[in-house]
N, CA and C of each residue as an Amber inpcrd file, in Angstrom:
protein
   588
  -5.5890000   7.2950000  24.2810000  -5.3000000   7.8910000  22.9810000
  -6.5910000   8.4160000  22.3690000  -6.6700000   9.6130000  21.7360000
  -7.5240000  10.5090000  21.6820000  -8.0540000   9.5570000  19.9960000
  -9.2170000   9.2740000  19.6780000  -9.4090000   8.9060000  18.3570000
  -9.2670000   9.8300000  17.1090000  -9.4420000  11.1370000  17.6230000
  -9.0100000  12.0070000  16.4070000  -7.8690000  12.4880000  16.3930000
  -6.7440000  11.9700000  16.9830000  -5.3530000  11.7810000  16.0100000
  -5.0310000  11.6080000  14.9160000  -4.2990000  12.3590000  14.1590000
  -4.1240000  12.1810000  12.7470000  -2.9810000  10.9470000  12.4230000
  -3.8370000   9.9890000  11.8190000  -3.1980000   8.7310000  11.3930000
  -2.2990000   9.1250000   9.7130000  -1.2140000   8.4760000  10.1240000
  -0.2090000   8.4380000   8.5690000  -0.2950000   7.0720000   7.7370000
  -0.9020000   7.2960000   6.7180000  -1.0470000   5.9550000   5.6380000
  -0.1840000   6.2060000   4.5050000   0.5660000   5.0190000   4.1760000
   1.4600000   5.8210000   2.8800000   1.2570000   4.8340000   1.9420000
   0.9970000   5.3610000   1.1210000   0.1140000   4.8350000  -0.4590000
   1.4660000   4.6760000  -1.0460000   1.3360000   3.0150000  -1.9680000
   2.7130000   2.8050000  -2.4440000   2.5740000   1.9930000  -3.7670000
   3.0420000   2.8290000  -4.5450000   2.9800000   2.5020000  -6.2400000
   4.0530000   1.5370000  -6.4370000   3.6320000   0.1710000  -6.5860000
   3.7360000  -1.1220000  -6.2660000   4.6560000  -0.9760000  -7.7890000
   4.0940000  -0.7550000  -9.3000000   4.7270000  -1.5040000  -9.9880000
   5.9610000  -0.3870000 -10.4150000   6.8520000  -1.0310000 -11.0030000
   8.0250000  -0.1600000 -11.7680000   8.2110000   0.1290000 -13.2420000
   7.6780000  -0.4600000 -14.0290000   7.7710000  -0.5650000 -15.4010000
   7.5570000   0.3490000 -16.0460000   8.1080000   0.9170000 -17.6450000
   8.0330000   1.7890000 -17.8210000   6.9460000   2.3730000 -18.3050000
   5.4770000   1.8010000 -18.9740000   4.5210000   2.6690000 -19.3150000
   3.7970000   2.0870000 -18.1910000   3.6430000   1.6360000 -17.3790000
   3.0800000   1.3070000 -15.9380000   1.6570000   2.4260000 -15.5580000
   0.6380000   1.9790000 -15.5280000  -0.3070000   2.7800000 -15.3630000
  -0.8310000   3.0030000 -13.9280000  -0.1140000   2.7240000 -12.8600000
  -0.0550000   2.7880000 -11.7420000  -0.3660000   4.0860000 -11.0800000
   0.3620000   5.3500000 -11.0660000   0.6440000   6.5130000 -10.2470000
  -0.7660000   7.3050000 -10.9540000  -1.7810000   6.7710000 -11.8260000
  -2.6380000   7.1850000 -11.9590000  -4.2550000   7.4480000 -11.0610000
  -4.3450000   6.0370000 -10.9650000  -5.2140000   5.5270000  -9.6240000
  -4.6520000   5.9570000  -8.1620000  -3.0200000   5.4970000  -8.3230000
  -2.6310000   6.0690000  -6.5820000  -2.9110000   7.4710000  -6.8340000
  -2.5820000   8.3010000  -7.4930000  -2.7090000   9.9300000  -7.2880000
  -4.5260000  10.2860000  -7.1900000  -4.8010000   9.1920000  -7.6420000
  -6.8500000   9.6950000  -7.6810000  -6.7200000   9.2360000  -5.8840000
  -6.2940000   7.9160000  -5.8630000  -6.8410000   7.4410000  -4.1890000
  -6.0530000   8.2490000  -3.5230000  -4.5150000   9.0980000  -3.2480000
  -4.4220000   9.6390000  -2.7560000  -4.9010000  11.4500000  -2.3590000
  -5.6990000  11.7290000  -3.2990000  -6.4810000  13.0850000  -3.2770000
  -7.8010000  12.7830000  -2.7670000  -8.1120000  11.2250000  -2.8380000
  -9.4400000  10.7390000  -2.0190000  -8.7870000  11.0770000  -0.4760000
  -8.4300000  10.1680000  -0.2260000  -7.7520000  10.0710000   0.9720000
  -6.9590000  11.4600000   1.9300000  -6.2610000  12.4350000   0.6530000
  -5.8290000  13.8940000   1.6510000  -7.1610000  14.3000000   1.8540000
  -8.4970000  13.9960000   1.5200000  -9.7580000  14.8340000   2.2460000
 -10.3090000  14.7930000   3.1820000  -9.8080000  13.7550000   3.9590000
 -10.1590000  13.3320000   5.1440000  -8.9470000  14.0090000   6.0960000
  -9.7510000  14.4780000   7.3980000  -8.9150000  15.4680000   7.9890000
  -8.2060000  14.4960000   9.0770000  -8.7390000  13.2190000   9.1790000
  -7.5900000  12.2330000   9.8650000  -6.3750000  11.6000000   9.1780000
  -6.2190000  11.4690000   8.3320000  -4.9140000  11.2360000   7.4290000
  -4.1900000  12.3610000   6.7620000  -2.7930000  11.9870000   7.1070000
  -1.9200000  12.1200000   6.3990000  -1.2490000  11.6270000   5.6320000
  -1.2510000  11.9900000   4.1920000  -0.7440000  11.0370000   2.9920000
   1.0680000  10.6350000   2.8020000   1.4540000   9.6100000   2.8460000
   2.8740000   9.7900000   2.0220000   2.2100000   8.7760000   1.0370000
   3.0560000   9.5020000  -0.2480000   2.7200000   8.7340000  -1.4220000
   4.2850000   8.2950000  -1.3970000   4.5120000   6.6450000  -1.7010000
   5.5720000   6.2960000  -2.3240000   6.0200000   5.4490000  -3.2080000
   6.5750000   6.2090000  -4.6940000   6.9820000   5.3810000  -6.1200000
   7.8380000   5.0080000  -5.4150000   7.8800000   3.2680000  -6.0130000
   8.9580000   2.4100000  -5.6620000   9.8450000   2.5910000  -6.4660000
   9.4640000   2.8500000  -7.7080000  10.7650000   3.3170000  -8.8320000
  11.4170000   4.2180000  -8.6780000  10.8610000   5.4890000  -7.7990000
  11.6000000   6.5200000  -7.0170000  12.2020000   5.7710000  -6.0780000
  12.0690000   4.9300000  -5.4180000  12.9660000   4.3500000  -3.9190000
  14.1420000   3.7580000  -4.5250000  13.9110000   3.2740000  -5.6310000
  15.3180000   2.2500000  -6.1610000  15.7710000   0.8820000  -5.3240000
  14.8040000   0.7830000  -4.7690000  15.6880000  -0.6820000  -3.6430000
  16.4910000  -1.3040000  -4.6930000  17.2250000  -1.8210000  -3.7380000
  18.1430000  -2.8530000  -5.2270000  17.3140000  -4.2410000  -4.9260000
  17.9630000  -4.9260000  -6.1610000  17.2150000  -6.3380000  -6.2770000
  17.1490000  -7.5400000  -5.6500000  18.7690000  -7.5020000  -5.1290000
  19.3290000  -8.5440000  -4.5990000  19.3980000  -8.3190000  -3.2680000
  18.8260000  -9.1270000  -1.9100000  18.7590000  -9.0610000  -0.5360000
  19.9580000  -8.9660000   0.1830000  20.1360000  -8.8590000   1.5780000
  20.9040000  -8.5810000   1.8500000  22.5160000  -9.9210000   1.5700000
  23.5050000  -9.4800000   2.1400000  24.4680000 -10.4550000   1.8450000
  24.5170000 -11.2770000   3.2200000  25.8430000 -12.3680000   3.3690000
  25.8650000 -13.0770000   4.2980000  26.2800000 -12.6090000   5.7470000
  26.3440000 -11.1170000   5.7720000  26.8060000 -10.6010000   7.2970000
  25.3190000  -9.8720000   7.5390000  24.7980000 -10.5040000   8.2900000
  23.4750000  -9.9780000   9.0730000  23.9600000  -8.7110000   9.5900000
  24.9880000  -8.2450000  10.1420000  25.0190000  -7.3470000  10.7680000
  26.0310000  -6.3580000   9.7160000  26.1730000  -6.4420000   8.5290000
  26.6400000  -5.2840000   7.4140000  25.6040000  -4.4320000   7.1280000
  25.2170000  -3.2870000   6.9750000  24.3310000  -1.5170000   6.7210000
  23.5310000  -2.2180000   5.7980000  22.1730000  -1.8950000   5.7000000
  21.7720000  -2.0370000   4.8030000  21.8360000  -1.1860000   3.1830000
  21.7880000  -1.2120000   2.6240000  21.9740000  -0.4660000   1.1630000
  21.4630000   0.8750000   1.5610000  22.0660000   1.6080000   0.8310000
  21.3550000   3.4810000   1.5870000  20.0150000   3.3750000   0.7310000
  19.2240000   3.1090000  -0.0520000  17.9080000   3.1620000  -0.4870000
  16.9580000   2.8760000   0.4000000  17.4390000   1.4690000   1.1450000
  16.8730000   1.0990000   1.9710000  16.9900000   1.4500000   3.0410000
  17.9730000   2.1820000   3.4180000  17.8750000   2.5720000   4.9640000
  16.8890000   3.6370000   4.8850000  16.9510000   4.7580000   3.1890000
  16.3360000   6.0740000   3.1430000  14.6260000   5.8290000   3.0450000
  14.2740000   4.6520000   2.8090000  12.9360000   4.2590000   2.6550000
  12.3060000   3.8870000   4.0750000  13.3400000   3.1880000   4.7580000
  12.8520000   2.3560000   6.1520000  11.8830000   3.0610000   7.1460000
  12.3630000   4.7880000   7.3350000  11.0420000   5.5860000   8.0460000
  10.3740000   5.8670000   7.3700000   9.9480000   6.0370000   6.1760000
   8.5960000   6.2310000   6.0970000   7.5440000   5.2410000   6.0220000
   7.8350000   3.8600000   6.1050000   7.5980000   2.6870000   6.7360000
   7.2700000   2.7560000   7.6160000   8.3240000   2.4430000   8.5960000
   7.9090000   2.4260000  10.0320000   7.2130000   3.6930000  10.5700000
   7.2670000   4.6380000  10.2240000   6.6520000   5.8470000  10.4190000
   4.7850000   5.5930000  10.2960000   4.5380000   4.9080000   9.2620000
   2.8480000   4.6850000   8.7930000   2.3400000   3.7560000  10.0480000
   1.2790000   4.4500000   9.9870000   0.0850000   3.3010000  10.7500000
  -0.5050000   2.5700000   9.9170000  -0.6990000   2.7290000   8.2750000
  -1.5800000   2.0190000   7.6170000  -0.9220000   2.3460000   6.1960000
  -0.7470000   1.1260000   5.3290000  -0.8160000   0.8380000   3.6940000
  -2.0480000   0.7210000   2.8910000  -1.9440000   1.7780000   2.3520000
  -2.6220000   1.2480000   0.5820000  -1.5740000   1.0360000  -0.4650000
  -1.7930000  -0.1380000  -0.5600000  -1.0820000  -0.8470000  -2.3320000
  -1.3120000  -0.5230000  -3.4460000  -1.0180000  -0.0550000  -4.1220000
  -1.7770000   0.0160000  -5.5030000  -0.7750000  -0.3940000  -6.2950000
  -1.4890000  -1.9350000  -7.0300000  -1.0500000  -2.4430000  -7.9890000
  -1.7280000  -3.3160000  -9.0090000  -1.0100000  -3.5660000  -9.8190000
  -1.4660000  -4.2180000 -11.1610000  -1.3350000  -5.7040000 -10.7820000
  -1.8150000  -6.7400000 -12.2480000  -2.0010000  -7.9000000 -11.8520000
  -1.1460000  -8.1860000 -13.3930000   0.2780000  -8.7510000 -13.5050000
   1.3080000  -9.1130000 -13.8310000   0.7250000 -10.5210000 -14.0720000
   0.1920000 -11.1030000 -15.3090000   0.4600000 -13.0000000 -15.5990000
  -0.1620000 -13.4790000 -14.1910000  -1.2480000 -13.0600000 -14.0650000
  -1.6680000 -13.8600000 -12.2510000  -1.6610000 -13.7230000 -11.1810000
  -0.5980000 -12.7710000 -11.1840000   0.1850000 -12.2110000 -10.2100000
   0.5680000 -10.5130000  -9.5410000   1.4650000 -10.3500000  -8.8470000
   1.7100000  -8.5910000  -8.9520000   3.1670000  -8.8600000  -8.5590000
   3.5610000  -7.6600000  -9.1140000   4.6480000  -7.0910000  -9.4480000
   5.8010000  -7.5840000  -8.5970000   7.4130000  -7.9780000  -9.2990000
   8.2620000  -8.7920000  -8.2120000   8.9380000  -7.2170000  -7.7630000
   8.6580000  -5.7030000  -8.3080000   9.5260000  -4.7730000  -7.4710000
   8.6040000  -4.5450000  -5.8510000   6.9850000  -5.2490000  -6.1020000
   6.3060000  -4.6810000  -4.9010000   6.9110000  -6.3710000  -3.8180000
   7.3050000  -7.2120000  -4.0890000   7.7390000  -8.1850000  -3.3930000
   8.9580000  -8.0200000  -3.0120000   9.6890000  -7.3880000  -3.5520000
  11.3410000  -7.1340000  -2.9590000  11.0350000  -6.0770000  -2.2040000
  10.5390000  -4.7230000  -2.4340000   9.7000000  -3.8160000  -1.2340000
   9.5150000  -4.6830000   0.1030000   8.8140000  -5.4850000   0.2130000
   8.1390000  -5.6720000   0.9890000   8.9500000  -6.7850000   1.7870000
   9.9030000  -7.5340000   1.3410000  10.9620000  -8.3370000   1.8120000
  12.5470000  -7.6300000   2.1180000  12.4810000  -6.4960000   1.9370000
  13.4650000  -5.6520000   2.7890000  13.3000000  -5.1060000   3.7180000
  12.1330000  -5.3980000   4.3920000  11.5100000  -4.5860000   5.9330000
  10.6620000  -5.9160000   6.6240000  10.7030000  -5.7890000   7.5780000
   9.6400000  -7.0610000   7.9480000   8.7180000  -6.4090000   9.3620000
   9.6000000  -6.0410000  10.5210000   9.1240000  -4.9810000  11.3040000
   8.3060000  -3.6540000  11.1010000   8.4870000  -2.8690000  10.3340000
   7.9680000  -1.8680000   9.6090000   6.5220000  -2.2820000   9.4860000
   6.1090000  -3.6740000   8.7550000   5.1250000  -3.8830000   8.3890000
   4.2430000  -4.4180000   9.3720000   4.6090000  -4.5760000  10.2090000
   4.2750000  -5.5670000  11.6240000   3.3400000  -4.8330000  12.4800000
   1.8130000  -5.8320000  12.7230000   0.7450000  -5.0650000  13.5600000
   0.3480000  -3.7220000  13.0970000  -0.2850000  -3.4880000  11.4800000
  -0.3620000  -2.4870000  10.8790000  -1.0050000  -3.1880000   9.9070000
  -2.7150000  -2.0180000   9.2280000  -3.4700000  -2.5870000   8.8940000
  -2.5040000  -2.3380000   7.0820000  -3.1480000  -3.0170000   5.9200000
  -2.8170000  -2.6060000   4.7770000  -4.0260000  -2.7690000   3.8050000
  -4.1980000  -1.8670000   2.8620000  -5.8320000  -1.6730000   1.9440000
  -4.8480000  -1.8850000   0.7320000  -5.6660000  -2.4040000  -0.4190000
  -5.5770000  -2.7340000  -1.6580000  -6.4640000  -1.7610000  -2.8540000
  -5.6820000  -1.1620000  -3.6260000  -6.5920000  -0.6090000  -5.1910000
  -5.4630000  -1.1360000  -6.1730000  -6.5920000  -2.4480000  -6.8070000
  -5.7480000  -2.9210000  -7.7360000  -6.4680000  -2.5620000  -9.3850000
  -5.5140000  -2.4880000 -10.0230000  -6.8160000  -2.9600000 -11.5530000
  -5.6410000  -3.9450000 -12.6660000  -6.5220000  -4.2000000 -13.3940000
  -5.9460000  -5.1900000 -14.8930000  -7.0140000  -5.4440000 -15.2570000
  -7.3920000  -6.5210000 -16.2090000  -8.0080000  -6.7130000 -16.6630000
  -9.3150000  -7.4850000 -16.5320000  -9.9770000  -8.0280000 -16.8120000
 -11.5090000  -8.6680000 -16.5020000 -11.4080000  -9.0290000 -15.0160000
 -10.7260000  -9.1990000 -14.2680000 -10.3410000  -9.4010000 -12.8260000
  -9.8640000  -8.2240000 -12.2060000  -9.8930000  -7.0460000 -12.8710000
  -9.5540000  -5.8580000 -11.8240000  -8.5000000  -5.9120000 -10.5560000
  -6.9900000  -7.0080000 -10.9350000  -5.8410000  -6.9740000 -10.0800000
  -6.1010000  -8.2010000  -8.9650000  -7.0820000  -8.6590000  -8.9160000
  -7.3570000  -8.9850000  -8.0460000  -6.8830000 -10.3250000  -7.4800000
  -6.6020000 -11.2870000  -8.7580000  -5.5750000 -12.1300000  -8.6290000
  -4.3410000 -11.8400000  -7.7420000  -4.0260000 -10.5350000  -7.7320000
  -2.5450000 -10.0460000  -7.2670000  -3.2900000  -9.9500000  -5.8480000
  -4.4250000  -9.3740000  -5.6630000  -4.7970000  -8.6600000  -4.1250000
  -4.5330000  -9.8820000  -3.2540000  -5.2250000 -11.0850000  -3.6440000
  -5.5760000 -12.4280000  -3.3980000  -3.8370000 -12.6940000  -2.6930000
  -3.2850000 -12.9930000  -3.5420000  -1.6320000 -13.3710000  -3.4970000
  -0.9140000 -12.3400000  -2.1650000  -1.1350000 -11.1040000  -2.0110000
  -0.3640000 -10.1570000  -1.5040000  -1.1860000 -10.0450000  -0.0520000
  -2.3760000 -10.8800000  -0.0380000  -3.0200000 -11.4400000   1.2030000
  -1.6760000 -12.1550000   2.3140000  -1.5910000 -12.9400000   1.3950000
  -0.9790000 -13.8440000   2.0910000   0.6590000 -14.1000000   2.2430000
   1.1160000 -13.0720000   1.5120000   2.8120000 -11.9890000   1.6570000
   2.5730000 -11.5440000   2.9910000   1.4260000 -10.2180000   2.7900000
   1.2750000  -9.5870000   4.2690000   1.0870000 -10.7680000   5.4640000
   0.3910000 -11.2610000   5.8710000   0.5250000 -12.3050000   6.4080000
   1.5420000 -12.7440000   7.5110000   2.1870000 -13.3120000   6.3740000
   4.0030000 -13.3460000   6.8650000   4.5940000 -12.4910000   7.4040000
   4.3790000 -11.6700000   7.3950000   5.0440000  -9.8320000   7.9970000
   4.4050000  -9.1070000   8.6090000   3.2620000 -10.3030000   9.0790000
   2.4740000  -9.7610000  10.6050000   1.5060000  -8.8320000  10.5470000
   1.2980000  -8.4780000   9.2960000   0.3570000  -6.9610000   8.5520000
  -1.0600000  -7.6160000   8.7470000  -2.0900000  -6.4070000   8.5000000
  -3.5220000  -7.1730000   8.7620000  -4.1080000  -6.1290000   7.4300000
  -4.4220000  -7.3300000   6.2940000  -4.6340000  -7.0720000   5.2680000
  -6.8160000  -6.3960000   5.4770000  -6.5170000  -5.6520000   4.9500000
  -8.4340000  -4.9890000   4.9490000  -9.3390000  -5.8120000   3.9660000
 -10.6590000  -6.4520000   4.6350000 -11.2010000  -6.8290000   3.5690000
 -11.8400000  -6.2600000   2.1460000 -12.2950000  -4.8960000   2.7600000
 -12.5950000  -4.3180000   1.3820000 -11.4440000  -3.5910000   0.6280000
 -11.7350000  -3.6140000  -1.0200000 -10.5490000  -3.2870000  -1.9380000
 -11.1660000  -2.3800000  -2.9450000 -10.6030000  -1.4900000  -3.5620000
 -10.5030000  -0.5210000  -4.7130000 -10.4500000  -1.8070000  -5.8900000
 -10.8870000  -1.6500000  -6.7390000 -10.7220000  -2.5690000  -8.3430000
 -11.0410000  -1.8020000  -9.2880000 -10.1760000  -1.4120000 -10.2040000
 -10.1780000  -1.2640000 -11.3990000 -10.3280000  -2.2390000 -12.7910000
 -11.5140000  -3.1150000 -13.2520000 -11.4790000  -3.9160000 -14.3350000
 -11.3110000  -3.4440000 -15.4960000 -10.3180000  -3.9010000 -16.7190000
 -10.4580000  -3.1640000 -17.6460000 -10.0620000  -1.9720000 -17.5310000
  -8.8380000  -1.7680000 -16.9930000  -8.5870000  -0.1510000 -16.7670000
  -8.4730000   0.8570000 -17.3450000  -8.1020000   0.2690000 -18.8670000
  -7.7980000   1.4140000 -19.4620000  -8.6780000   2.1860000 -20.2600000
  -9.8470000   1.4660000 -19.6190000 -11.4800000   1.9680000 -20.1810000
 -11.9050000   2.9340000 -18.8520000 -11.1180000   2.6340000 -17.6160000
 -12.0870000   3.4750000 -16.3320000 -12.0900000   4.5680000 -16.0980000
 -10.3980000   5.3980000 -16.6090000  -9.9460000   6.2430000 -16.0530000
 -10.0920000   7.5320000 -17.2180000 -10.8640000   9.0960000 -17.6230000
 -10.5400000   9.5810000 -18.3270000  -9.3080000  10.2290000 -18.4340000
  -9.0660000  11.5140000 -19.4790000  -7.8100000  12.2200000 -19.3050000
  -7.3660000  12.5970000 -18.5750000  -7.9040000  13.5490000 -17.5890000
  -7.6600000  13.6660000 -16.5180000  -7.2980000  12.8010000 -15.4350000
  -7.2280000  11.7070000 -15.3980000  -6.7590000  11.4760000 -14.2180000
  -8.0460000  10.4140000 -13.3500000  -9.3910000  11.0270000 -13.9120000
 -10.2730000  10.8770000 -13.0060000 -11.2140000   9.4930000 -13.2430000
 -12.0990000   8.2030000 -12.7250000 -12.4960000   7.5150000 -12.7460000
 -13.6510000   7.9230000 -13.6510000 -14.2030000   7.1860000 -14.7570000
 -15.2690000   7.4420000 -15.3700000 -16.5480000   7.3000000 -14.8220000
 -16.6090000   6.3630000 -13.6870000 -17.8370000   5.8100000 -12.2930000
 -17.3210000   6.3780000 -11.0880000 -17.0560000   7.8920000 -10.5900000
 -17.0230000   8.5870000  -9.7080000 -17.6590000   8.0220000  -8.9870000
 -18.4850000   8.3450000  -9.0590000 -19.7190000   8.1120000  -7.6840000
 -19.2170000   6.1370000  -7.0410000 -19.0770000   5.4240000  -7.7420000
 -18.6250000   4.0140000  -7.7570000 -17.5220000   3.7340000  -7.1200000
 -16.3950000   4.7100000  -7.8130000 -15.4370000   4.5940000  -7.2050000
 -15.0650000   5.0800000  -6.0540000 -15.2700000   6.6470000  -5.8440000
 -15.2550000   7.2230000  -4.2420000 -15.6910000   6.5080000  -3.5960000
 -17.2290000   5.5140000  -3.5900000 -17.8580000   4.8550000  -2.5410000
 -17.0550000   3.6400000  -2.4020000 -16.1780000   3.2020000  -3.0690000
 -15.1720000   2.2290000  -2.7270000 -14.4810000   2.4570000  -2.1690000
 -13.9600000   3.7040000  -2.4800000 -12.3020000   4.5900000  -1.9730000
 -12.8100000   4.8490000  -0.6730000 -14.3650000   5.3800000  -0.4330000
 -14.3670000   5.5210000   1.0370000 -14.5150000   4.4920000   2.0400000
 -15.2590000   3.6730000   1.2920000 -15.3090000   2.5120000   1.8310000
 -14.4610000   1.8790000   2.9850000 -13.2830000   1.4180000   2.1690000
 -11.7530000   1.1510000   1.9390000 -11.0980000   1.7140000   3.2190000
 -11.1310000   2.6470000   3.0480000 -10.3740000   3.9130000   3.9310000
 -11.3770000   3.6320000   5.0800000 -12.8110000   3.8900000   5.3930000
 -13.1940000   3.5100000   7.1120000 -12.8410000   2.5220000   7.4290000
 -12.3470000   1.4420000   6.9880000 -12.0670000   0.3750000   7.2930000
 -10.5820000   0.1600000   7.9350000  -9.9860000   0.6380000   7.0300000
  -8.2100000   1.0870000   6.9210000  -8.3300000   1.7980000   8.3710000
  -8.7580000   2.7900000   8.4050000  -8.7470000   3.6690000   9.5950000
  -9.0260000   3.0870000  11.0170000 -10.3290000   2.5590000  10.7300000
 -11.0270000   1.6660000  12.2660000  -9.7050000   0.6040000  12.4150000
  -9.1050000   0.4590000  11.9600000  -8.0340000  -0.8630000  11.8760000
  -6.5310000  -0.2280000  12.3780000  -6.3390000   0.9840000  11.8020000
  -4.6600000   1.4480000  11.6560000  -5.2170000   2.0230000  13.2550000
  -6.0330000   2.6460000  13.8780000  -6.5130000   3.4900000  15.4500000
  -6.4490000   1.9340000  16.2200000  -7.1470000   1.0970000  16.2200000
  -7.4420000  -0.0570000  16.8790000  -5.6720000  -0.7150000  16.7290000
  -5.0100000  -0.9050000  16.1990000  -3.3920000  -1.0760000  16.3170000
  -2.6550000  -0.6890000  16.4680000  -2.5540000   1.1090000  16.3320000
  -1.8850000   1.7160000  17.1050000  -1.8140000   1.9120000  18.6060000
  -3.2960000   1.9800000  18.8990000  -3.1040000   1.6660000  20.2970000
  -2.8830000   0.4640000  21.2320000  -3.1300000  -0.2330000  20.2670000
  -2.5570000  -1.9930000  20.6120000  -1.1590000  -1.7860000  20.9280000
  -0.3620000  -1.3270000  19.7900000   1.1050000  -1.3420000  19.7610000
   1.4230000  -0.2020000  20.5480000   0.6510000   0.7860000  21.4180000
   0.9920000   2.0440000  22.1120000   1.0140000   1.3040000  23.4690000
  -0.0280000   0.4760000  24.1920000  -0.2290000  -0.4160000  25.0380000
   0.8890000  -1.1640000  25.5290000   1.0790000  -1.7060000  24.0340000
   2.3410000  -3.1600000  24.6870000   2.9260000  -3.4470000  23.0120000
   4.2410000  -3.4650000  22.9830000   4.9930000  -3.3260000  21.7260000
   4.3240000  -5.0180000  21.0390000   4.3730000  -5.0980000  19.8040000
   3.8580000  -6.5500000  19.2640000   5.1810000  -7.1480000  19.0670000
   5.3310000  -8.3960000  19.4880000   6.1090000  -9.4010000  19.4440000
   6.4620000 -10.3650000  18.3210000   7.0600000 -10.1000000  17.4170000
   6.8920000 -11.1760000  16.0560000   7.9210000 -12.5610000  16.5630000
């Protein structure tokens, strides 16, 4: 497998709520990220996906809900996740945990990157926690992370980080890492399928 294959990462706006400051940072990290001529971006609002709330019922073998079936490839489709989410009371968001508990394969032997922000902890409480979700679902979480502290001081009108230079060198950071990781598992999983 040729290393300059274009890898698919799909950036996924974790929270749902309604003044949710989320799709702000994903739309900065995803215009980081379309500049690199090895990725291809899917961006995906979970509040656009609609999963429903409640898991499946007692027939393992009944369809899954059409949200979820309409979400399932562009899942399985990615070599690599970025998260972007907030830090909820300690925590992150229960729509990015029901996401992530309606697929389990999808997520399996596939690296995942973190840009979180909130407050004096910059999300990170949540990054910490969503370590160890992925985990369970066979994902290989990246050590370096995007943080936003204090967010609603970072970002101007536009859209854009007030510590550019700070933040790109994170965002790129992030992303060689993501990358050396999503190439090194794809061809793992091109080799010999992973076994959960």
């Amino acid at each position: 497998m040729s290393g300059n294959e274009t890898l698919r990462v799909a950036i996924i706006i974790g929270s749902t709520r309604q003044d949710r400051f989320g799709p702000t940072p994903a739309a900065w990290f995803a215009e980081r990220a379309r500049r690199r001529s090895d990725l291809q971006v899917d961006l995906i609002d979970l509040r656009e996906a609609g999963l429903p709330v409640v898991l499946g019922g007692d027939d393992p073998a009944a369809p899954a809900p059409e949200p979820v079936r309409a979400l399932a490839p562009r899942i399985a489709g990615a070599d690599a996740f970025v998260i972007v989410t907030p830090v909820y009371n300690h925590g992150y968001p229960a729509s990015l945990k029901n996401a992530i508990d309606w697929y389990f394969e999808e997520w399996s032997a596939k690296p995942v990157g973190f840009v979180s922000y909130g407050g004096r902890g910059g999300g990170l409480h949540a990054v910490e926690q969503l370590r160890q979700v992925f985990a369970e679902v066979h994902a290989t979480t990246i050590r370096n992370t995007v943080s936003f502290a204090d967010h609603w001081d970072q970002f101007d009108e536009q859209g854009m980080p007030r510590d550019r230079v700070g933040a790109d060198g994170a965002a790129a950071s992030m992303l060689d890492q993501l990358i050396w990781w999503a190439r090194a598992l794809r061809e793992a999983r091109t080799k010999e399928p992973y076994k959960v």
